[in-house]
Structures are given as C-alpha cells and as structure tokens.
C-alpha positions, 0 to 999 in steps of 0.5 A: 531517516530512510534515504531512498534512490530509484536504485535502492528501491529497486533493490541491490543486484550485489545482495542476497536475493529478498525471495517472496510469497504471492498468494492469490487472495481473489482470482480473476474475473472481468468484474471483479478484477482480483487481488494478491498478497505478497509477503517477503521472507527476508528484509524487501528493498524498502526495509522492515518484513511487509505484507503488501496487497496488490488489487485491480478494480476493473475498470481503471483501478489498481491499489497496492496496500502495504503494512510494515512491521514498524507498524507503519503503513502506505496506500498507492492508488493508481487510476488509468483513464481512456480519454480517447482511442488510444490515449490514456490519462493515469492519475495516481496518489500516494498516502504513508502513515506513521505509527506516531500517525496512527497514535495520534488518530487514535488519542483524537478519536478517542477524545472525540468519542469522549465528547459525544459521551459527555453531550458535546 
C-alpha cells in the first residue's frame, strides 16, 4: 500500500534531488499542440523509474501519460472549457491500471477471442 500526501507527492526538499530528461517528442505548433516525454534518472516522488508523456491538444486538452516500471500505468486527462469571456470550466478524469489489471484484461480478451473462434 503506497500512502500518498500532497507533500509527498510533491517531493521531499531534505532528499537527494530526483533530476529528469525532457525530451520534446512533437514541437509546437497551433494545430497540433505538442508533446514531451520526461524520464527520471533516479526514483521520482511517486515511486518506481517512469516514463511520463505529457501532450496538449489544442483547444483545451492536456493528457499526461505515465508508465511505471511495475508495469503499472495512469492517464489524467485535463479539459479546460471557455464558457464565457473570461470564465473557464476545467474537467478532468483520472484512470490507474494495475499490472493485476492488466493481466486480467488480457485473460478476458483472450477468452473473448476464443469464443469468436469456436462461433460464440
């Protein structure tokens, strides 16, 4: 069980520093926003190695990617959504994976593609 507080996620000022990579995966332009991947050299905050893919999607979209080394995964979607000059309504949703998660999707896809074989 991880336990998890604002501090501890945003790191510890006494601890070695965690230093980090940022290498630009898509430049930036208006259409096509652009994206970065960032890799930590040692443990990050949160725990384990990462590699972490933040994007923005113009207009309003930024998703950050995240990939642990335990095989475990998250997606945060952010959507921020003028609503009138000035005002802006920001939605977000969070999804984690574990890798028990991820076993289990795959034995139940599997078992579907089974059925589709044998006709079901």
């Amino acid at each position: 069980m991880l336990e998890l507080t604002l501090v501890s996620a945003a790191g510890n000022r006494y601890t070695s520093p965690s230093f980090f990579r940022m290498e630009t995966r898509r430049k930036a332009t208006a259409e096509g926003g652009f994206s970065h991947a960032i890799t930590f050299d040692k443990t990050p905050p949160l725990g384990e190695s990462s590699e972490t893919v933040q994007e923005f999607l113009p207009p309003t979209m930024v998703r950050i990617k995240s990939k642990y080394a335990n095989g475990c995964q998250s997606l945060l979607a952010l959507y921020a959504t003028p609503t009138k000059p000035g005002y802006v309504r920001h939605i977000g949703c969070q999804v984690r994976m574990s890798e028990e998660g991820r076993e289990r999707r795959r034995r139940r896809e599997e078992t579907r593609g089974e059925g589709e074989r044998r006709g079901g």
